[in-house]
N, C-alpha and C positions, 0 to 999 in steps of 0.2 A: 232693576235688581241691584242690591249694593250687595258687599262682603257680608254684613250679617244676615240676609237670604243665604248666601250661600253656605254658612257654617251650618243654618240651620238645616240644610239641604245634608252636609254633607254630615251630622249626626245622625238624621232620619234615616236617609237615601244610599247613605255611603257616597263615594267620589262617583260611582257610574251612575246615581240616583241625581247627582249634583249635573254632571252634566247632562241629565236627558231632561234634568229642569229646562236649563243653562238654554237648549235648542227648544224646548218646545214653548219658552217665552219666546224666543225668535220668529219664530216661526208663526205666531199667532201676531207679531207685529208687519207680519205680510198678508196674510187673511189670518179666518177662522179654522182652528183645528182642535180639533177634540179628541185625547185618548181617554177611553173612561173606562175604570175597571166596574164592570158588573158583579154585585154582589146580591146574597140571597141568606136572610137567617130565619131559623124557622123554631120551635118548641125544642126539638130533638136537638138541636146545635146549640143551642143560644147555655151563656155560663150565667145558669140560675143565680149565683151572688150579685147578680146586678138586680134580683127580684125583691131583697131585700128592704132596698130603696133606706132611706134616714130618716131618726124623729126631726120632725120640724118641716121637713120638705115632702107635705100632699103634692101628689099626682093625679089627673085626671083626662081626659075630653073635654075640649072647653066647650059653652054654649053661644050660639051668635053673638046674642047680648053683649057676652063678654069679651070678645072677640073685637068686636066696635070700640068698645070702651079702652081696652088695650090698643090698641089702633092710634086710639089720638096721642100715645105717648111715641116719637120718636125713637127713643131709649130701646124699644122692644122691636124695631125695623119691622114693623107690622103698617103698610100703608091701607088707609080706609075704602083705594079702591082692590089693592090684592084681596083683601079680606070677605069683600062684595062681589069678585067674581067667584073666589075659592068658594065662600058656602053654596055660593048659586049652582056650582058643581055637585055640590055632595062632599066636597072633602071636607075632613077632618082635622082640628091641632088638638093634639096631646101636650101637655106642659107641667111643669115639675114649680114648684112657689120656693117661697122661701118665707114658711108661714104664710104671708098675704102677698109678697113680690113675686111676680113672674119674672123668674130667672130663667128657664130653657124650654125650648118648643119645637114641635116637628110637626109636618103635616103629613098626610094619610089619605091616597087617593085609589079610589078603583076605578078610574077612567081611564084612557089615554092623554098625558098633560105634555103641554111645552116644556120643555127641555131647556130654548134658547126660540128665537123667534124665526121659523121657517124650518123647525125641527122637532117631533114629536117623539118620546119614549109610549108602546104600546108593552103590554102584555097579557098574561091569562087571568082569566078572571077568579083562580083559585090563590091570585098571589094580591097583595097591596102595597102598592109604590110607596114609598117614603122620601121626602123630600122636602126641600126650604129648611135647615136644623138650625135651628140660634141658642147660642147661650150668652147671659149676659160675662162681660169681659170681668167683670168682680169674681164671676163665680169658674171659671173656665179652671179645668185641672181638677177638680174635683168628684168627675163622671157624673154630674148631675143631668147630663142630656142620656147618657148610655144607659141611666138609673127609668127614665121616662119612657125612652125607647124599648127598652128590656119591658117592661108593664104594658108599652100600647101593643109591643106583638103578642102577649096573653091575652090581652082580649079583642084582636082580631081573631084569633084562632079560635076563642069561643065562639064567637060569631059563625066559624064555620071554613075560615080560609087559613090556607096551608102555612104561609109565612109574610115576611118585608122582604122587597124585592128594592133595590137603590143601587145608585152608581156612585161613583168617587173619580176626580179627571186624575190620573197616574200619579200625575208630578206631586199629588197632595198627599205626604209621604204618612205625617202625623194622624190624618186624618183616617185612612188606612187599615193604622196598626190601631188605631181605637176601635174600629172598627173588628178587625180579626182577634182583641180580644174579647170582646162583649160575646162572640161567637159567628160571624156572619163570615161566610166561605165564600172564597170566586167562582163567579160563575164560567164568566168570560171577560173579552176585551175588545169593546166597539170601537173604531175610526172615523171620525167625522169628518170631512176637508169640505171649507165651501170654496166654491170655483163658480165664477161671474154670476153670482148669487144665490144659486144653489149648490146644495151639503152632495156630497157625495161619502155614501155610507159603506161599512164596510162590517161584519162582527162573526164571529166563528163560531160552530155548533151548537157548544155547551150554550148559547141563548133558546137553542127549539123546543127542551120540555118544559122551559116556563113562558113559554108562545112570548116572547119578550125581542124586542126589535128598535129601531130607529125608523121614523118615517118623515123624510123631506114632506114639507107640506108649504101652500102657499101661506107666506108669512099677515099676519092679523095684526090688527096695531093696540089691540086689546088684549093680548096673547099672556096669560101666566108667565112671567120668568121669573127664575131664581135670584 
């Protein structure tokens, strides 16, 4: 962590936001720890101007096909075996172009997915996890991912489910406030600590009406992570 982390900390974060970075890089350079804020946005909350979306940048659900093909570009941190478990799951990428560039992506899961390896997020099956969001670094600042995301929880909810259900670890202050303003509210705040190789979990109430959780599990060497 140099000085311009920390400025950037301490614009986001403020000074208390600064050093609760400051210790929880520390602290992960001794094990693994995780605070993640839980967050949940749904039709009713979400700020319809991101529905607008801009000429030039279609959005969609991609198809395998394309999925693959995307894959082989470095450029899009899409690797060809992420890609080959994700669909084998049933998940979904949402992505926003740039006319024909793939500039930002998210994926869209109604399963229980690895988290990190030996650690699972579950939840209800009226909610759809969100997770993995890329935007290319050209386009970043311009809400082109909040623009994509705002569109795939519309038609999740046609589909029939309530909202995006996703976390954010504390310290990722930017990430956040992009977040609370597209519309997505707190749910809660999970604790992960792993100790001689198992997480020891910890998250308070506000997770039980979206049946949403952490589950230590024995760790797979083929495990989706982030």
């Amino acid at each position: 962590m140099n000085i311009d982390d920390v400025r950037w900390d301490v614009r986001n974060g403020g000074v208390s936001g600064a050093s609760f970075d400051v210790a929880y890089r520390a602290l992960n350079k001794i094990t693994h720890f995780m605070a993640l804020t839980i967050l949940s946005v749904t039709p009713e909350t979400l700020d319809k101007s991101f529905l607008s979306g801009r000429p030039g940048h279609p959005h969609r659900f991609l198809e395998g096909s394309e999925l693959e093909a995307f894959a082989q570009d470095p450029a899009n941190e899409l690797s060809p075996e992420f890609v080959s478990q994700a669909l084998a799951r049933g998940d979904r990428c949402y992505a926003i172009f740039d006319r024909d560039r793939l500039v930002s992506y998210g994926w869209y899961s109604r399963l229980e997915t690895a988290v990190t390896v030996g650690l699972n997020l579950y939840f209800g099956p009226e909610w759809v996890y969100m997770y993995k969001g890329f935007t290319h670094p050209d386009y970043r600042g311009q809400r082109l991912y909040a623009i994509a995301m705002a569109n795939a929880l519309m038609e999740c909810a046609k589909e029939g489910r309530r909202g995006l259900v996703c976390f954010i670890e504390a310290n990722n202050f930017n990430a956040l406030k992009s977040c609370y303003r597209m519309g997505y509210v707190k749910v809660d705040t999970m604790v992960a600590l792993k100790i001689m190789g198992r997480y020891l979990v910890q998250g308070g109430r506000g997770c039980v009406p979206f049946g949403l959780g952490l589950r230590p599990v024995e760790p797979f060497p083929r495990a989706i992570r982030h």
